[in-house]
C-alpha positions in Angstrom: -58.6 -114.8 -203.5 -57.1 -112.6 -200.9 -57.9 -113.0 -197.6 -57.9 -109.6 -195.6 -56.7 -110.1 -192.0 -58.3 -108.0 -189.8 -57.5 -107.2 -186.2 -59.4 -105.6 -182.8 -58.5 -102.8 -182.0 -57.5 -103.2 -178.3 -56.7 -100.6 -175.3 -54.8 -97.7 -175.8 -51.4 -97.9 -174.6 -49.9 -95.7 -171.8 -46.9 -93.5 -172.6 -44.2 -94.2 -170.5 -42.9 -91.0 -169.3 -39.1 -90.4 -168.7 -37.6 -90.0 -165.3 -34.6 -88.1 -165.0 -32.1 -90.4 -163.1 -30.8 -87.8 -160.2 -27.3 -86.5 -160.3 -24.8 -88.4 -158.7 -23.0 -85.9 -155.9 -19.2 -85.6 -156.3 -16.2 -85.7 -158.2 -15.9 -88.0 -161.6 -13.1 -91.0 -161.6 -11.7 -88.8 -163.6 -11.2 -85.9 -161.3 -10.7 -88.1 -158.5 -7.6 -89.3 -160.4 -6.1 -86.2 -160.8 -6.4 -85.0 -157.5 -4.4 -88.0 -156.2 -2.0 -87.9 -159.0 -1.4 -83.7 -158.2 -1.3 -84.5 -154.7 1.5 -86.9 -155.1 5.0 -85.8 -154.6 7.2 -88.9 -156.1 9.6 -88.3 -159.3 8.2 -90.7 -161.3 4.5 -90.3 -160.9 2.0 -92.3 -159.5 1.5 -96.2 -159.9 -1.8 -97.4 -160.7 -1.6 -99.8 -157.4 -1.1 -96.5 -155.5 -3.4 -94.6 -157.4 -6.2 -97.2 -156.3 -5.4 -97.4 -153.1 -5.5 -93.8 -152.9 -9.1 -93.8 -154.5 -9.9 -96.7 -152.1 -9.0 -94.4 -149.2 -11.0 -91.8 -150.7 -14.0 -93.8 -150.3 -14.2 -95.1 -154.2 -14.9 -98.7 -155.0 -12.2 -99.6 -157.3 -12.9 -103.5 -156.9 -16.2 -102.5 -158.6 -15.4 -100.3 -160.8 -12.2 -101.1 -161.9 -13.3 -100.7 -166.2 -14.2 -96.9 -164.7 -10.9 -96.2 -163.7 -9.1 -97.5 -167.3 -10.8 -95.8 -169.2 -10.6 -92.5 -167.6 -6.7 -93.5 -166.8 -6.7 -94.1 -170.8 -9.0 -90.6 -171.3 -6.7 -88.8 -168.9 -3.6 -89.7 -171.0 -5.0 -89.2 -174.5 -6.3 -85.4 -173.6 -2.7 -85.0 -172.2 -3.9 -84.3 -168.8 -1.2 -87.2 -167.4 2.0 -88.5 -168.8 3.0 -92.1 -168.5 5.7 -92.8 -167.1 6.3 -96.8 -167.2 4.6 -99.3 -168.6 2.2 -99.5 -171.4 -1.6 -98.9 -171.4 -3.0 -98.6 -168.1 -0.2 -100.0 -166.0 2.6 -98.4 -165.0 3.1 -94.9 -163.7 1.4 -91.2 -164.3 2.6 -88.1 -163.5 0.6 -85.0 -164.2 1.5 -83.1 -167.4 3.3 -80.2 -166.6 2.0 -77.6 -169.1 -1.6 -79.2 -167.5 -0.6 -78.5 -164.2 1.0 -75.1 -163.8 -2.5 -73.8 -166.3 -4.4 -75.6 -163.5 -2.8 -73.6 -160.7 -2.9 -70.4 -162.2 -6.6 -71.3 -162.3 -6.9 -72.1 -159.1 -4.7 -69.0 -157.9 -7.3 -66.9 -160.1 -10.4 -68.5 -158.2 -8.9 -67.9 -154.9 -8.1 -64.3 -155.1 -11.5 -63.9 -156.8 -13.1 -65.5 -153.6 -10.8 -63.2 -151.6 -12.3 -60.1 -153.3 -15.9 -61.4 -152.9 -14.9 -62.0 -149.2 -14.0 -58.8 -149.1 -17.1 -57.2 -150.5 -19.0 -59.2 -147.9 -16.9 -57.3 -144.8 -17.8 -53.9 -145.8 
């Protein structure tokens, strides 16, 4: 014979609601990296001990987050954003890519003059 197992009903559970974790202020690794690698002015790019320092001095915690700053190094490279210079991987030197780097400052000459014209809306 079968023996039907039967069981209590107990309390009904709470669903947990989600909290939205609040938006971290700031620039990515990412973007971080780039702006230290465009502000450079050496020949042969950046060198990933400069380039933490230069984070470091930022105010970025590169002893903790050092797998953060591979893998956008590794990101950076594989979208073409830097070119390596030396070394393999993630040692070595960057250098920004120069196709990147002249679209980025004709964007950033197009958002300054646009600012201009705003400003000058605002003086009349």
């Amino acid at each position: 014979m079968a023996e039907a197992i039967f069981t209590k009903p107990g309390p009904a559970k709470k669903k947990k609601t989600m909290t939205s974790k609040p938006k971290k202020v700031g620039l990515s690794v990412g973007e971080l990296i780039v702006k230290a690698v465009a502000a450079s002015k050496e020949r042969n790019g950046l060198s990933v001990a400069a380039l933490k320092k230069a984070l470091a001095a930022g105010g970025y915690d590169v002893d903790k987050n050092k797998a953060r700053v591979k893998t956008a190094i590794k990101s950076l490279v594989a979208k073409g954003t830097l070119v390596q210079t030396k070394g393999t991987r993630t040692s070595g030197s960057f250098k920004m890519n120069k196709a990147t780097e002249s679209k980025r400052l004709q964007e950033d000459q197009r958002s300054s003059s646009a600012q201009q014209t705003s400003d000058r809306e605002l003086c009349y």
